[in-house]
N, C-alpha and C positions, 0 to 999 in steps of 0.2 A: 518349846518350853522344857526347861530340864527338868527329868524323871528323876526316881529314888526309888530302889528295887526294895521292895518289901526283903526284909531276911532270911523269914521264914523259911526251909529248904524247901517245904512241901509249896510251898505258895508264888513268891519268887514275880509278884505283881509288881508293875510299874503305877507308880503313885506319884502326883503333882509334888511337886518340894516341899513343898509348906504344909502340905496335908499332915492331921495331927493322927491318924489312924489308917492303917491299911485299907482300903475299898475294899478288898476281898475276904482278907481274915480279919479284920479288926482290931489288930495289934497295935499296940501304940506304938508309933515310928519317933516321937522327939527322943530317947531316949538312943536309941541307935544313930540317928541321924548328928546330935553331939558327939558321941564317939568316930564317927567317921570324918568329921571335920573339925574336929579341936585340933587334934596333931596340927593341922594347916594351920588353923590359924595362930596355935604358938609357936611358929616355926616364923610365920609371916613376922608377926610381934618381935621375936627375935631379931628379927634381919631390920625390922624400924628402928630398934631400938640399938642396933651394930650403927646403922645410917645417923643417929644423930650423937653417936659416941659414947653411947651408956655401955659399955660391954660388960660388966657385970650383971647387970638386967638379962643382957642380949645372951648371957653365958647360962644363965637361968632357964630361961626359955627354951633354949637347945637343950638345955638336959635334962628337960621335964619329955620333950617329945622324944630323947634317946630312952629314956626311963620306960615312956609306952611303946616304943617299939625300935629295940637293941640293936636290929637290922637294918635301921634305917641310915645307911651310909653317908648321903647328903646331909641328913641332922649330927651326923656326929661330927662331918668333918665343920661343921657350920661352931660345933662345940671346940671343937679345937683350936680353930682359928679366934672364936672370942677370947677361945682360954690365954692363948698365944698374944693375942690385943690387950692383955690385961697382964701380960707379964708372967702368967704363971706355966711356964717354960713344960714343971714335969705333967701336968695335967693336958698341956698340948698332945707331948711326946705320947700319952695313954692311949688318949684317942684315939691319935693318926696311927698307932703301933696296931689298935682291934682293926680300923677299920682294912688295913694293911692283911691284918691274918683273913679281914673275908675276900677280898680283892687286891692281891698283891702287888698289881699293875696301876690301882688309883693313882690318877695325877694329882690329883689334889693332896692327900696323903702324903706321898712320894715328895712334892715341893715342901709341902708345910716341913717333913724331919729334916729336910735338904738345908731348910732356912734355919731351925735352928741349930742345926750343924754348925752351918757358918757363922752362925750368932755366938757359938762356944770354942768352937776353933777353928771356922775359916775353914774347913772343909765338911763334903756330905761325910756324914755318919750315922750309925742307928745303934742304940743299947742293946747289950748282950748282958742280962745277970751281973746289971749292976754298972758293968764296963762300955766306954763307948768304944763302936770298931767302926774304923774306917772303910767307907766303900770308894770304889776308886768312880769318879767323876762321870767315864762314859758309860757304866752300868747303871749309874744316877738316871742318866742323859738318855738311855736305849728303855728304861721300863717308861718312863717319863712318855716315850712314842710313842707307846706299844697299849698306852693307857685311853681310855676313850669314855669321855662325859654324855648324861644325857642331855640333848637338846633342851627341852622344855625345863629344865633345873638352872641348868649350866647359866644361866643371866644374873639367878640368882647368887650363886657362890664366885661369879664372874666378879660382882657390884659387893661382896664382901671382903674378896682379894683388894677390892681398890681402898677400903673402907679400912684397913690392917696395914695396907701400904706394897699389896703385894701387884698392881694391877699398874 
């Protein structure tokens, strides 16, 4: 049955899921226990609401779980992509530009600026202060390689590429 670690530092007991208070300290766990699984589940929510075309909705959802946690790369790129499914081109480019400055080699990233490159001139490109500069095609093509998704995520942004038209 699945556990839920008390938080406590000093304490740090394993508690049935559902349990409304630590067995050892007495702490009350619903409270933690939403904060540990909202992000999921607006993220999940999101990607329903990508799957039956609401991307405005699905654009929401992403940027509530980027909003609680800024590092969360797969939610941002998840924001980009709706942002990108609803036409709003420069709020794509934002995203994919951070999630780029933590991991420079994201594939995901890396295609989304790629696409709308080519959505504005038919080639890869990425903004500079303002300007776009061209990247030549096999530096596109060589970080693209060099880039590597988690297993256990990867279905998910798999099935939102196809959902955007990228898949």
């Amino acid at each position: 049955m699945p556990q839920f670690i008390c938080p406590v530092g000093t304490c740090q007991t394993e508690n049935e899921l559902h349990a409304d208070v630590c067995v050892r300290c007495g702490i009350p766990l619903q409270g933690y226990k939403r904060l540990k699984f909202y992000p999921s589940h607006l993220f999940n929510t999101g990607l329903a609401k990508a799957r039956d075309g609401q991307f405005r909705q699905a654009r929401d959802f992403f940027a509530a779980v980027v909003l609680w946690y800024p590092m969360d790369v797969e939610a941002r790129n998840a924001l980009a992509m709706a942002c990108f499914a609803q036409g709003d081109n420069n709020e794509a480019y934002q995203q994919w530009s951070i999630v780029l400055q933590q991991i420079p080699t994201n594939f995901t990233a890396l295609h989304g600026l790629e696409t709308l490159a080519k959505a504005q001139h038919d080639s890869p490109a990425e903004k500079t202060e303002g300007q776009i500069k061209t990247l030549p095609a096999n530096q596109v093509q060589q970080k693209k390689k060099s880039s590597v998704m988690k297993n256990g995520r990867k279905k998910k942004i798999i099935s939102l590429y196809t959902l955007i038209g990228w898949g």
